[in-house]
N, C-alpha and C positions, 0 to 999 in steps of 0.2 A: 113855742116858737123855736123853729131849728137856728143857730147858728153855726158862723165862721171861726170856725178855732185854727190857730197855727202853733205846730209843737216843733222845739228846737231839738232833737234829739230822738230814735225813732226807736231804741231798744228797749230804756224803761218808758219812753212815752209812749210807745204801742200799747203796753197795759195801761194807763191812763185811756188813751183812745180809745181803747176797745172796751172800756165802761162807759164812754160817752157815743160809742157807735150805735148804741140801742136806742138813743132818745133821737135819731135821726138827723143829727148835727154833722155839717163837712167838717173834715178835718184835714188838714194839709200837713204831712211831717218832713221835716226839712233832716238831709242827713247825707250820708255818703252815698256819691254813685250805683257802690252795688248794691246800698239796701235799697236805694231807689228804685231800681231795675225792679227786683223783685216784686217789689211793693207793690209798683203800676200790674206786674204779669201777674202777679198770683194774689195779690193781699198778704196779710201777713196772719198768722196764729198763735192764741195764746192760750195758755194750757194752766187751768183753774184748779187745784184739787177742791172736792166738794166731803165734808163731812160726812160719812157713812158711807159713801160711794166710793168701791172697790178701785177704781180709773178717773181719771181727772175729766173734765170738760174740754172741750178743743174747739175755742171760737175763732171761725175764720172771718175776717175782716168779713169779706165779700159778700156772706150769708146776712149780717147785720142788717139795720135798718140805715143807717146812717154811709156816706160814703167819703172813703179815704183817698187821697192821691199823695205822691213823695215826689221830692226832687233836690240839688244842691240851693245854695244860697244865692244864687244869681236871680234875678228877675222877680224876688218876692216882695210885695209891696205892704209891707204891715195893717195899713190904712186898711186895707179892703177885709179886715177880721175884726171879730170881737173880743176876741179873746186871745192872749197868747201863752202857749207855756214854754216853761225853761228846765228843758230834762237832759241836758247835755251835763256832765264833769265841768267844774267851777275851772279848771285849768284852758279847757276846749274855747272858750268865749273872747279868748284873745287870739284864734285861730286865724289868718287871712281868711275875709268872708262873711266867715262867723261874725269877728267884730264889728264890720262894717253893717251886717244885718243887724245886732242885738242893738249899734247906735240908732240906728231907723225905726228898730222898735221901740226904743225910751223915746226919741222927739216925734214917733205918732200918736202917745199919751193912750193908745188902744190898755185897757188893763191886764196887766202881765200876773202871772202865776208861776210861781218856779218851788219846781220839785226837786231840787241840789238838795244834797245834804249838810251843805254849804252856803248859808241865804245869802243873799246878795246883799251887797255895803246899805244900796239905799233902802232895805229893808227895813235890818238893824236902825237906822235914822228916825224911823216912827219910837223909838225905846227913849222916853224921855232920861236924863239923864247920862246917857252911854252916850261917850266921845267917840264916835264912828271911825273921823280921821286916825285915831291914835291905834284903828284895828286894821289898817292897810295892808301892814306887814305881813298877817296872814291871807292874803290873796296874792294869787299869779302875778295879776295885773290888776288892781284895783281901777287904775283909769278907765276901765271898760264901763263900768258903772255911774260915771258920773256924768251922764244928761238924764238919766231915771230921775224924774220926780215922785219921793218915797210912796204919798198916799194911791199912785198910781201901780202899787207892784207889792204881792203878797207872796207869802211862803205857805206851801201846801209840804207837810211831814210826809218825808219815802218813806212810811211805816214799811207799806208791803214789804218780803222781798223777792227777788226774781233775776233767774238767770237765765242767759242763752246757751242751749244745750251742745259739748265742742263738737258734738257728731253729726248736728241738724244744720241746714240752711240758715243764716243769717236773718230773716223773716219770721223766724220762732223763739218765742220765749216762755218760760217756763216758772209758773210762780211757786216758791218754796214755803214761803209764811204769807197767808192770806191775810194779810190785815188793811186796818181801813188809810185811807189818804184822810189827815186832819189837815185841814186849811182856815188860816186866819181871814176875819171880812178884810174888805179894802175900807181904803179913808172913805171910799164916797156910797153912798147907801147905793147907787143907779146901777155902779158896778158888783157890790155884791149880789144884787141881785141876779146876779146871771150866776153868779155860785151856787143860791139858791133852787134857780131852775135848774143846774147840772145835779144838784142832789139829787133832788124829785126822781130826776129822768134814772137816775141811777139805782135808787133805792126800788122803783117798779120793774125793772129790769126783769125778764125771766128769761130762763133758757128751754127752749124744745127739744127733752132727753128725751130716749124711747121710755122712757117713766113716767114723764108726763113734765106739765112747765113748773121748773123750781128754781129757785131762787141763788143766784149768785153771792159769793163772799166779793170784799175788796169795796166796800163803800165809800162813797163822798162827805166827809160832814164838814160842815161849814158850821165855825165857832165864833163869837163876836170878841173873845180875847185874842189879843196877837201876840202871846205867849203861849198856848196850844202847840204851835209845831215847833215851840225849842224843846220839848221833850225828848225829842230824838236825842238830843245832845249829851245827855247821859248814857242814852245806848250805842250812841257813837263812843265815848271816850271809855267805856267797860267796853265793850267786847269787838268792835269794827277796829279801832287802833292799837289795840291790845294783841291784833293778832301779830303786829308788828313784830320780829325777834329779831337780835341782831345778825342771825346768818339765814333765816329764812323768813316761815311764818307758822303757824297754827289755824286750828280752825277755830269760830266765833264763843263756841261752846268749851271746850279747852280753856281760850282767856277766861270766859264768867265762871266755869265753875272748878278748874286746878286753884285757886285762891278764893274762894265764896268769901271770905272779911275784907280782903284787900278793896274784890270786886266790889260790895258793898258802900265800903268808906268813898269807893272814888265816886259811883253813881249817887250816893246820896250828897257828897258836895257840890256837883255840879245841879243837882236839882236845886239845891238852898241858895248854889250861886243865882239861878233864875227865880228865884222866889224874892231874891236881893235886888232883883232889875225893875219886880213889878211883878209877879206871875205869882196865881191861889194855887197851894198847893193840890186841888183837883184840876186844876189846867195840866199836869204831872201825873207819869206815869209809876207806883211804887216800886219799888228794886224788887220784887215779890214774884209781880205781874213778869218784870223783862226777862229775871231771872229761868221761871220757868217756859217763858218762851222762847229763848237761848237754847235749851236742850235743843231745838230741833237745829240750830246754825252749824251744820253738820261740813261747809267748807271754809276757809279763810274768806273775809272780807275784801272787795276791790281794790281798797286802797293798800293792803298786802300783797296782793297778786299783781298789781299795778309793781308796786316796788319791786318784785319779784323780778319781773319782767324788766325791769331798767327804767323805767318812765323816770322822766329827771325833772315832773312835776306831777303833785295828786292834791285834792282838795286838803286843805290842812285846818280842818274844824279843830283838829286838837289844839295846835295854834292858836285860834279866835278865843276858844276858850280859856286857855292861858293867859294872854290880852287882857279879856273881859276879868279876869277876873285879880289881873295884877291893878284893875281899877279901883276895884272894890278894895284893896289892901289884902288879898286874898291871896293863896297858893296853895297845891297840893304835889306834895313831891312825886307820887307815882305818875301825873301828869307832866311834870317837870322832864323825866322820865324818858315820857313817852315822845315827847317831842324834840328832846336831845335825838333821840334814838331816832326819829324820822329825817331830823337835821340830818345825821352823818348816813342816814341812808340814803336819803335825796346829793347831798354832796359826793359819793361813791359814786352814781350812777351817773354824773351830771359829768364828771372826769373821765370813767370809763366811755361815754360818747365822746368826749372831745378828744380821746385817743388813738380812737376808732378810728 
């Protein structure tokens, strides 16, 4: 069965898409003007590296089987999809526009998907036990969140990861660590089921090299625990916040391995903290595993290059986890740390605009 998908964000959701453009599903990506433009003229491409293969894969929308169209947030009517994802920066959702579409998507009850790195409030809500309210503080705006009815909205892990090249057209992106999207089921079996079928579709998937038809990295899996994609959160707070410094940044690989024990202590507390929430330690990923795929995080993290650049808001996971775990009677000081350190970096940036 083909379906309607709408994705809120079109730079990391183009990779998402263009895994679900084989199974012959529309997909609609909601995003700025000019990547719209492009999107409708040319499609857009994404650039696989494949194991043993000297040069990467370069899927263009429009060769696919499935077909894309882009455009702003005006005139989108949730209702008529089946699926939505959320691949925009957790700061972007209180955007004019943005917010008034993502309210239309919580009271269409359509089942949402978001791939932030940063799960949304009503997510966390399914976590028996976790006072959701008392995690506000770490979001933009929290109120954007609340007409989501939780069992209506899951979290899919940005394992992969993937940049847009500064040289190339805004239509292209380039994936650096191929790894798979893990996605929690929803509350309700009718809807996981359509996660189901996006595996399927994705896992058959082959590409037509002059080699012959082989097999794509960047898989779908669909897990029946909805602690699977906080895994990430340990390699958010070792090496994506880490690259934070107070006069600039570092790259991913730098933060994990100039300190290998520091790195360790902090990744293994924040896994035992989700293992304190409810989460089997094989829902987790071991410091082992992240560690050596770190070698390859060969530039700073977004949310470094974000502060770099001024932005006087970034998703602050380090935050929630701080939160989470001032619940549990918990704290780690290099976390403590780390979001001091964003604190006064976000407050610098936020002054030097109102100065401006």
């Amino acid at each position: 069965m083909a379906y309607k998908i709408l994705i809120l964000g079109a730079s990391y959701g183009s990779l998402l898409a263009s895994k679900l453009l084989f199974g012959g599903h529309s997909i609609h990506l909601v995003c700025l003007p000019q990547e719209a433009d492009l999107i409708n003229s040319e499609g857009f491409r994404v650039r696989l590296p494949i194991r043993g293969r000297s040069t990467p894969v370069e899927l263009d929308s429009r060769e696919l089987a499935g077909k894309v169209t882009a455009g702003g947030t005006n005139g989108v009517n949730p209702s008529d999809y089946d699926l939505i994802g959320l691949a925009m920066q957790e700061p972007q959702y209180r955007s004019p526009g943005v917010r008034e579409l993502l309210d239309a998507v919580a009271k269409s009850r359509v089942p949402c998907m978001s791939i932030m790195n940063m799960p949304p409030l009503p997510y966390l809500k399914r976590i028996a036990g976790l006072d959701a309210n008392a995690l506000k503080p770490a979001y933009t705006d929290a109120s954007v969140w609340d007409s989501f009815d939780p069992p209506k909205i899951t979290l899919c892990s940005p394992d992969p990861q993937a940049i847009r090249p500064p040289d190339e057209k805004v239509n292209v992106l380039m994936v650096t660590l191929p790894t798979n999207f893990k996605v929690a089921r929803f509350g309700d079996d009718r809807d996981t089921a359509i996660l189901h079928a996006l595996e399927k579709d994705v896992d058959g998937a082959r590409y037509n090299a002059p080699e012959g038809k082989i097999e794509l990295p960047v898989k779908l899996r669909v897990h029946n625990s909805i602690f699977v994609p906080l895994a990430k959160w340990a390699m958010l707070l070792t090496g994506n916040y880490r690259c934070i410094t107070p006069d600039g940044m570092r790259t991913a690989q730098e933060a994990v391995h100039s300190d290998p024990a520091t790195s360790a202590s902090v990744y293994n507390f924040v896994n035992d903290l989700c293992v304190k929430l409810g989460a089997a330690p094989d829902d987790l990923v071991p410091f082992e595993k992240y560690a050596a795929a770190a070698q390859s995080l060969t530039r700073p993290a977004s949310a470094a290059r974000a502060l770099n650049n001024g932005a006087p808001n970034i998703e602050r996971a380090d935050k929630l986890v701080q939160l989470i775990a001032k619940q549990k009677g918990l704290h780690h000081p290099v976390i403590d740390k780390i979001v001091a350190l964003v604190d006064a970096r976000l407050d610098a940036n936020r002054k030097k605009a109102a100065a401006a």
